[in-house]
C-alpha positions as CSV (number, residue, x, y, z in Angstrom):
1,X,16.2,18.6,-20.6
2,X,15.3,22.6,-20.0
3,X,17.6,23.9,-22.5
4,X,16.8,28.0,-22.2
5,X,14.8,30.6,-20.2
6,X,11.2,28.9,-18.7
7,X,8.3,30.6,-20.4
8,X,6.2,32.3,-18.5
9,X,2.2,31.3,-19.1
10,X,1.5,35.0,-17.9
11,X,3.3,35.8,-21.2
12,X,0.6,34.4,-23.6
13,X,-2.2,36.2,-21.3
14,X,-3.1,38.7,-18.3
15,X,-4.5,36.7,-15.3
16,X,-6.9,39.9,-14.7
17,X,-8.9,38.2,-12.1
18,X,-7.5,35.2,-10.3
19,X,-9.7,32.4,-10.2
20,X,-12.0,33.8,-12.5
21,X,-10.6,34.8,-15.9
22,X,-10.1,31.7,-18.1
23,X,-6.5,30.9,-18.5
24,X,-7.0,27.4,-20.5
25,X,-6.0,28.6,-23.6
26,X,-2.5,30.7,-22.5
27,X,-1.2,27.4,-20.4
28,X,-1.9,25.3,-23.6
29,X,-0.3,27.8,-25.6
30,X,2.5,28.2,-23.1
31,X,3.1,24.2,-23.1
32,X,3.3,23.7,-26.5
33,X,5.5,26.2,-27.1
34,X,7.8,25.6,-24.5
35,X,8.1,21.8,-25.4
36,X,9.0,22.7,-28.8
37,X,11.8,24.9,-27.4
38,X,12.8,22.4,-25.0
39,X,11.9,24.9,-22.2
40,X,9.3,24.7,-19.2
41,X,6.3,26.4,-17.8
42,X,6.7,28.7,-15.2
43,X,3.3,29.8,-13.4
44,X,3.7,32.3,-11.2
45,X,1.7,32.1,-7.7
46,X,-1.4,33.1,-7.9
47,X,-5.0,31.4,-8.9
48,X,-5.5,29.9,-12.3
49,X,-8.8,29.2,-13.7
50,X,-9.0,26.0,-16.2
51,X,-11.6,24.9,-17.7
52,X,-10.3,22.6,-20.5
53,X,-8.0,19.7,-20.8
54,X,-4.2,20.7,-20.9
55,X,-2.7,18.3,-23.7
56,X,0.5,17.4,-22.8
57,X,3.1,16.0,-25.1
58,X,6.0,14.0,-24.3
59,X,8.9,16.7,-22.5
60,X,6.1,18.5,-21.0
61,X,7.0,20.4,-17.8
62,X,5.3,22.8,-15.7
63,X,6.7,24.1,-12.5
64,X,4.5,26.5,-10.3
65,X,5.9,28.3,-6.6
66,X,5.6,26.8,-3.2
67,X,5.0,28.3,-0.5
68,X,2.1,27.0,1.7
69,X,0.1,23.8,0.2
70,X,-2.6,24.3,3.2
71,X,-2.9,28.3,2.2
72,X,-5.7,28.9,-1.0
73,X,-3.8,31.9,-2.4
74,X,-0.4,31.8,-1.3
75,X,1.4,29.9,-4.2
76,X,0.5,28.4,-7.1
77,X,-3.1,27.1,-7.6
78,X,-5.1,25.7,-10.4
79,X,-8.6,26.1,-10.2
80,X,-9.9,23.1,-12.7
81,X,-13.8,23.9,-13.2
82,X,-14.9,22.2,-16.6
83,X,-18.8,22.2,-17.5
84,X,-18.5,18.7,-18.8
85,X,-16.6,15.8,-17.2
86,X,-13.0,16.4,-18.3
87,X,-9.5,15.5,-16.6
88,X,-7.0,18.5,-16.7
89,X,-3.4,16.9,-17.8
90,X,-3.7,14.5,-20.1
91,X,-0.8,12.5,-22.3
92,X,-3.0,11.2,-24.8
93,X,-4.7,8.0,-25.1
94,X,-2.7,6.4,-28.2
95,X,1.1,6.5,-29.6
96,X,4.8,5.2,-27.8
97,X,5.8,5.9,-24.8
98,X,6.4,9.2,-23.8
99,X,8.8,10.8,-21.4
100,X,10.6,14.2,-19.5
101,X,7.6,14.6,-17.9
102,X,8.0,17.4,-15.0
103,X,5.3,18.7,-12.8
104,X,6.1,20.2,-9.5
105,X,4.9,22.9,-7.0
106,X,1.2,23.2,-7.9
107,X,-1.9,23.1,-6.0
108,X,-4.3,21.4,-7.7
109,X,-8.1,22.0,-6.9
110,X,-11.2,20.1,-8.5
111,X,-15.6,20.5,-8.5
112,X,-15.5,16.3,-7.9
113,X,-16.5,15.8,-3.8
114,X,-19.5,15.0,-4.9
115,X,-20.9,12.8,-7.9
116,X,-22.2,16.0,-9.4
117,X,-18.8,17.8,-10.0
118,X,-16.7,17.7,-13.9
119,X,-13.5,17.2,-12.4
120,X,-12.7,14.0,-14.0
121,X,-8.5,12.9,-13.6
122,X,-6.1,15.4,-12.4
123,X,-3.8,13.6,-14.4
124,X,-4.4,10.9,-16.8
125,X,-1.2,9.0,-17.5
126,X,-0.8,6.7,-20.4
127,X,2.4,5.3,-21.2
128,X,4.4,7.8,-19.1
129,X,8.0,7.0,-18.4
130,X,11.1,8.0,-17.1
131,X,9.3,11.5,-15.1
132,X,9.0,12.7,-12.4
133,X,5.9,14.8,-10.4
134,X,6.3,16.4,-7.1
135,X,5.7,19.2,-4.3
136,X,2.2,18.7,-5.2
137,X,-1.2,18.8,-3.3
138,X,-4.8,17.6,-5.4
139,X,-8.0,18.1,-3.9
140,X,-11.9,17.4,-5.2
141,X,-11.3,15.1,-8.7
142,X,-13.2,11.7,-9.0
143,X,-9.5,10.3,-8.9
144,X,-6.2,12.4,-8.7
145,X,-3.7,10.3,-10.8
146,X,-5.1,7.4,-13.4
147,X,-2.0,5.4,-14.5
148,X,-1.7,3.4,-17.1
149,X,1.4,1.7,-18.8
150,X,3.6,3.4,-17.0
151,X,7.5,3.0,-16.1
152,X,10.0,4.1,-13.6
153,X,7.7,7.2,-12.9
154,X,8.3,9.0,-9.2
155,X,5.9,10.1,-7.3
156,X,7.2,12.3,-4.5
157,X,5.6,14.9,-1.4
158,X,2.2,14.6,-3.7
159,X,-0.6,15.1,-0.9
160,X,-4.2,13.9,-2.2
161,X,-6.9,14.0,-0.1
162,X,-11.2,14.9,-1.2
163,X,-11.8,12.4,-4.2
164,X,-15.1,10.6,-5.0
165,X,-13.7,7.3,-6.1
166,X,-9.7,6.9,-5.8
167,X,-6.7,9.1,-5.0
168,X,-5.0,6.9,-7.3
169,X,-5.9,4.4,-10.1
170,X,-3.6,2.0,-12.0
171,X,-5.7,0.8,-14.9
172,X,-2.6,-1.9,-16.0
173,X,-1.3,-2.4,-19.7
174,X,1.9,-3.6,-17.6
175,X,2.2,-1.0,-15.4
176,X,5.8,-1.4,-13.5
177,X,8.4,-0.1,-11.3
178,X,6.7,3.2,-10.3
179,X,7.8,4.7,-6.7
180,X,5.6,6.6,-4.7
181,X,7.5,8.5,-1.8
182,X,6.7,10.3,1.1
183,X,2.9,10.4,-0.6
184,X,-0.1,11.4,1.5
185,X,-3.1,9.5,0.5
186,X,-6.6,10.3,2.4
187,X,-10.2,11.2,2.4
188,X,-11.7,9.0,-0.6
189,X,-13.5,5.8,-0.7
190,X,-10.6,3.9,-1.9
191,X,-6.8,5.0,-1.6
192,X,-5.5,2.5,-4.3
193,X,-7.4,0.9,-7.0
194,X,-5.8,-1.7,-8.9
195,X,-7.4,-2.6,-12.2
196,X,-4.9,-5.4,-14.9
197,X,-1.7,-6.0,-14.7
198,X,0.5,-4.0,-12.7
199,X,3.6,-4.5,-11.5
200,X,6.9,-3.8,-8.9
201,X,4.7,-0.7,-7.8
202,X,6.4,0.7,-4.7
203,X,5.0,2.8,-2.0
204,X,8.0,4.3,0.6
205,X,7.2,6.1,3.7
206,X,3.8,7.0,3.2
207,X,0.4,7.8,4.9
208,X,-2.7,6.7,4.3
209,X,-5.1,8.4,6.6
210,X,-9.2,8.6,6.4
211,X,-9.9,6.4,3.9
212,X,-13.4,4.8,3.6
213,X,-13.4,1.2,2.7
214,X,-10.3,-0.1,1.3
215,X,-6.8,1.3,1.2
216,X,-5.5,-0.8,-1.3
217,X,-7.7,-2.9,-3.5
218,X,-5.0,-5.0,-5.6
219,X,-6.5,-7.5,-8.0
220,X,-5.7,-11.1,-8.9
221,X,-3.3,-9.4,-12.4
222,X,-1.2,-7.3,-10.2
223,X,2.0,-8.5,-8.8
224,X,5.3,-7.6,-6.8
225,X,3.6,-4.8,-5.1
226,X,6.1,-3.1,-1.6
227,X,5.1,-1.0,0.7
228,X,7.5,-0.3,2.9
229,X,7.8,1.8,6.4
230,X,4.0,2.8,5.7
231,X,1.8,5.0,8.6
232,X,-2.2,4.4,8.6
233,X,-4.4,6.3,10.6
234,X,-8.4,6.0,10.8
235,X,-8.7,3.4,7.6
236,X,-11.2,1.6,7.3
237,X,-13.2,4.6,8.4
238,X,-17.0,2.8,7.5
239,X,-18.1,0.3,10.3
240,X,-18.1,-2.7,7.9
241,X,-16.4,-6.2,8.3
242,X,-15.1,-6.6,5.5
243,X,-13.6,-3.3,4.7
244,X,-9.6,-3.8,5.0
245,X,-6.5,-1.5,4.4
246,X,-5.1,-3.9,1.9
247,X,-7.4,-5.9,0.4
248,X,-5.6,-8.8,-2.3
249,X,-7.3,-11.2,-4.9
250,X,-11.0,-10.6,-4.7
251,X,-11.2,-8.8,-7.7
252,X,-9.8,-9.2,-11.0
253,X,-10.0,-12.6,-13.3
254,X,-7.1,-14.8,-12.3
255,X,-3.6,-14.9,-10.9
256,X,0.0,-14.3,-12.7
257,X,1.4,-17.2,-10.3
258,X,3.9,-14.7,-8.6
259,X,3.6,-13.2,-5.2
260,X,1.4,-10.2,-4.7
261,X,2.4,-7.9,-2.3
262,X,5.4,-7.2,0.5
263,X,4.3,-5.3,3.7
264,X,6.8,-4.1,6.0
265,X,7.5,-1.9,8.6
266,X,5.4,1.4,9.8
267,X,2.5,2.2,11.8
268,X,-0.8,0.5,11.3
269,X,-3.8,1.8,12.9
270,X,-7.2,0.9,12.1
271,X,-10.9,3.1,12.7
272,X,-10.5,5.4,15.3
273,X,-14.1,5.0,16.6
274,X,-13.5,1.2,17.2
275,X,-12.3,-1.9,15.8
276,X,-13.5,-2.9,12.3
277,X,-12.4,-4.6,9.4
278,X,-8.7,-6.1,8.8
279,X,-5.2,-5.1,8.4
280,X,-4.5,-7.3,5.4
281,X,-8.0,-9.3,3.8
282,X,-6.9,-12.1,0.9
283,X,-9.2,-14.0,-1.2
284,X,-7.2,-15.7,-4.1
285,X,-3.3,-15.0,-3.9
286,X,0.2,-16.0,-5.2
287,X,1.4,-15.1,-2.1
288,X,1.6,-12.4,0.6
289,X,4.7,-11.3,2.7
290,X,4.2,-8.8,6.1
291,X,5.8,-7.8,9.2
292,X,8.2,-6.0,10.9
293,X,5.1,-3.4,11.8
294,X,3.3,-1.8,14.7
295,X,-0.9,-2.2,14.5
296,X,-4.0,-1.6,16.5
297,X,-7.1,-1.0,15.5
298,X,-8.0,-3.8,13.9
299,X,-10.2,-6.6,14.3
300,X,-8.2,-8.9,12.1
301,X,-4.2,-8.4,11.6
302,X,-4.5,-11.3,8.6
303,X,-7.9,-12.4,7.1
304,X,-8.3,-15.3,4.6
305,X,-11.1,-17.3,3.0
306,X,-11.7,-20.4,1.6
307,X,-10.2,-19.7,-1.9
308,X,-6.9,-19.0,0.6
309,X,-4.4,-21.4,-0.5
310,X,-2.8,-23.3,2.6
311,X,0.9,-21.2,3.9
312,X,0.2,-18.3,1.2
313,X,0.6,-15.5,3.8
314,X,4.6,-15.5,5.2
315,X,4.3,-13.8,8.7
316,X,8.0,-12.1,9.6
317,X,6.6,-11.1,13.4
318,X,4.5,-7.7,14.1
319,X,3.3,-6.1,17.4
320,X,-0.1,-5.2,17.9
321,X,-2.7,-3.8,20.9
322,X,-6.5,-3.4,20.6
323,X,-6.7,-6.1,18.1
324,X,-9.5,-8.6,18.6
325,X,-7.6,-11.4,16.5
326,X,-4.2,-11.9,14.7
327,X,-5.2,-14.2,12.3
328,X,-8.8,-15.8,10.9
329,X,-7.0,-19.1,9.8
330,X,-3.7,-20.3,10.9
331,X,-3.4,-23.1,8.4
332,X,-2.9,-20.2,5.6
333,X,0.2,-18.4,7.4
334,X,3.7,-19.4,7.9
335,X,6.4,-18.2,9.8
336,X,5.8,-16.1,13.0
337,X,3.6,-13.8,14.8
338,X,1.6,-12.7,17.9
339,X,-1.3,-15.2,18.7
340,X,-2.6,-12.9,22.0
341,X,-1.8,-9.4,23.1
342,X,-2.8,-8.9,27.1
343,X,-2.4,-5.5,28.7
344,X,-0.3,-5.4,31.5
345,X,-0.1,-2.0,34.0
346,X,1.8,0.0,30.5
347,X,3.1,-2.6,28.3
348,X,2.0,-5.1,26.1
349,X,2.9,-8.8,27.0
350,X,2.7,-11.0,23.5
351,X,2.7,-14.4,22.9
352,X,4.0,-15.9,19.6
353,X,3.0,-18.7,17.1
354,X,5.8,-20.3,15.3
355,X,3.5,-22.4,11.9
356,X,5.5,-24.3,9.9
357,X,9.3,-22.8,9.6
358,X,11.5,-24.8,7.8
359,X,15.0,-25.0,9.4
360,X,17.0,-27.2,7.0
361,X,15.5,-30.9,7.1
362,X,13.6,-30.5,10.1
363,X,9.7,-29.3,10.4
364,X,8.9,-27.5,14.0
365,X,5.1,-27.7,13.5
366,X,2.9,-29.7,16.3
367,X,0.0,-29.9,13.8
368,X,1.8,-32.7,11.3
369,X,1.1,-36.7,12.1
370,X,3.2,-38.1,14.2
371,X,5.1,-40.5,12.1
372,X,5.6,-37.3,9.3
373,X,9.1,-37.1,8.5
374,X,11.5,-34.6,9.3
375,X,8.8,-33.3,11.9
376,X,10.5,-32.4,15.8
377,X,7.2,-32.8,18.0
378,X,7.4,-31.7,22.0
379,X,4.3,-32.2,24.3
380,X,2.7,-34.1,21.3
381,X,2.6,-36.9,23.9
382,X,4.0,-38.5,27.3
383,X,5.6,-42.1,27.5
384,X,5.7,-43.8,31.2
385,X,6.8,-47.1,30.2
386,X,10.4,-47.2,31.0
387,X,12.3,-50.4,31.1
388,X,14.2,-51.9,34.1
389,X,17.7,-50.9,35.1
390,X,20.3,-53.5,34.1
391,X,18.6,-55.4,31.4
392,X,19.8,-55.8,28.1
393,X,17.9,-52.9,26.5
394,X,17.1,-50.9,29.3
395,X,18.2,-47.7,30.4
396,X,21.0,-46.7,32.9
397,X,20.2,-46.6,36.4
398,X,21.6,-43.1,36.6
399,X,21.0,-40.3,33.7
400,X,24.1,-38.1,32.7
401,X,20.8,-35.0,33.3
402,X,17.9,-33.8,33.0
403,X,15.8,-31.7,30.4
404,X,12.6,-29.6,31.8
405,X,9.8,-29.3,29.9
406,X,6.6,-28.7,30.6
407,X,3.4,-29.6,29.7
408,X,0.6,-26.9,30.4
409,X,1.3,-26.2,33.8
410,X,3.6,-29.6,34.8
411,X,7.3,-29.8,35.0
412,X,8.6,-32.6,32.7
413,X,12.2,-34.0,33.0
414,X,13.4,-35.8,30.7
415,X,16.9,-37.5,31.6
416,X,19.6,-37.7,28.7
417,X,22.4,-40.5,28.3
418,X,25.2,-41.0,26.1
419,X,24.8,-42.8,23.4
């Protein structure tokens, strides 16, 4: 809790030249004292070179000014040039957990577009808890925010975009209940790397836009993972099949037997230059929920393989154009979606699959043998052999009705009597 007057950094030194005179050691200063008085940082807008790691104890908080995150000079911007490969906020490596972290209206630049750069971790999170980091944009780092250990952290209006490897990383040690909202994630290889255990991660209303290969990459360890309400533009952006925007159980070494990952709702669009890759690409998995979304720009909506456990993916019903097919393998999926999407004049006329729902006792699913229990088969088969009116066991003359069915293109009635 801020418990006097913020300290100013620009009290422990003269930024003389923005961007170039070396303000590392008056914003480590500046932290430690002001977490020993209970206080925050308070940078000023204007350029601030770095060229160290900031050590930041637990109750660390450093607020800068916003005024334009797209704008070089117009609020607060740290300039994070190290000559060897550092990350710039670090909590430490070792120790309990730590919390009242507070980061919030920064701009956050790094060397690290290219393999060459120093720019390491914007932040490197270990044990974190209970904090909160927002009204931030983080540009040019080999990954913007490494998490590890953390809980009930919140992530909010953070853009990220220009990172060689991730724009974020969860590295597990148990990981859990972290929200991410209103987050832009874009421009990097990968937009989520999963590595261990991680868990109840939840990403709300947010845009994943120009990402290389793989959205999210969640391993085999990690579990419970929501995204909810989510827009993607342009990801995959590289022309290979197998590149995804979630991509579940191909890495990792084996599963924690609970289900991996809830997608609902939002936007979905896949490589703007033409269909590639797959919405949602599973190897080994606990279990995958998803719908309730618009896509396009996919060549899958669902792909499996043959380590795909039979009725692991739960389909609550999408909508999709330019998709070349909804699903590789229709023995993994239950529940309901689109099997066909045909352009009509302006709309989009859809066709649906219903694969084994469960409704009480009874099985709606054409694929089971006919003498399976509890199954309800229509069109399976036709019987014409009808007994003669009048006999013992035959029929009624006259039906109380008819059903109509049909079979491909033939009207069936079927007549119904009382019992």
């Amino acid at each position: 809790m801020i418990t006097g007057t913020p300290i100013n950094v620009l009290d422990y030194a003269a930024n003389v030249t923005p961007g170039t005179t070396d303000m590392t050691v008056a914003l480590q200063a500046a932290v430690t004292a002001a977490v020993a008085a209970g206080n925050s940082v308070y940078m000023p807008a204007g350029t601030y070179l770095i060229t160290d790691t900031i050590s930041c104890p637990a109750k660390t908080m450093i607020i800068g000014e916003h005024r334009s995150m797209s704008a070089i000079d117009n609020g607060t911007k740290i300039l994070f040039q190290p000559t060897t490969l550092k990350s710039l906020f670090s909590t430490g490596v070792t120790g309990a957990f730590k919390d009242g972290y507070s980061f919030e209206n920064l701009y956050i630049v790094g060397n690290s577009t290219t393999s060459t750069g120093n720019s390491f971790r914007a932040f490197d999170l270990i044990k974190v808890i209970k904090s909160t980091f927002r009204n931030m944009r983080v540009d040019g780092f080999r990954t913007a925010f490494r998490v590890e250990a953390s809980i009930m952290n919140r992530f909010e209006f953070i853009q990220m975009a220009n990172h060689y490897l991730y724009c974020i990383q969860y590295t597990g040690d148990y990981a859990t209940t972290d929200v991410w909202e209103q987050c832009y994630i874009s421009n990097a290889p990968i937009g989520v790397q999963t590595d261990g255990v991680n868990i109840g991660i939840r990403f709300n209303n947010c845009i994943f836009e120009s990402i290389e290969t793989y959205g999210v990459n969640l391993v085999k360890e990690s579990y419970s993972w929501v995204f909810e309400n989510t827009y993607v533009e342009d990801v995959p952006t590289v022309n290979t099949a197998t590149n995804a925007m979630w991509r579940v159980g191909y890495d990792g070494t084996a599963l924690n037997g609970t289900p991996q990952l809830l997608i609902h709702g939002g936007y979905i669009a896949g490589r703007n230059a033409g269909l590639v890759g797959s919405l949602l690409d599973v190897d080994f998995t606990d279990g995958v929920t998803l719908g309730g979304f618009i896509a396009a720009r996919y060549t899958n909506i669902v792909k499996t393989s043959a380590n795909t456990q039979t009725n692991q993916i739960v389909a609550t019903g999408w909508t999709a154009a330019s998709v070349s097919t909804m699903v590789t393998d229709a023995t993994k999926v239950s529940g309901y979606y689109p099997i066909g999407v045909y352009n009509s004049g302006t709309r989009n006329l859809q066709t649906a699959r219903f694969q084994g729902i469960l409704t009480g006792p009874l099985t709606l699913d054409s694929g089971a043998a006919a003498t399976t229990a509890g199954n309800l088969q229509l069109g399976r088969t036709t019987d014409t052999l009808v007994g003669a009116a009048g006999g013992a066991s035959a029929l009624p003359a006259t039906p109380l009705g008819y059903l109509i069915a049909y079979l491909g293109a033939t009207e069936i009635k079927i007549p119904y009597y009382t019992a």
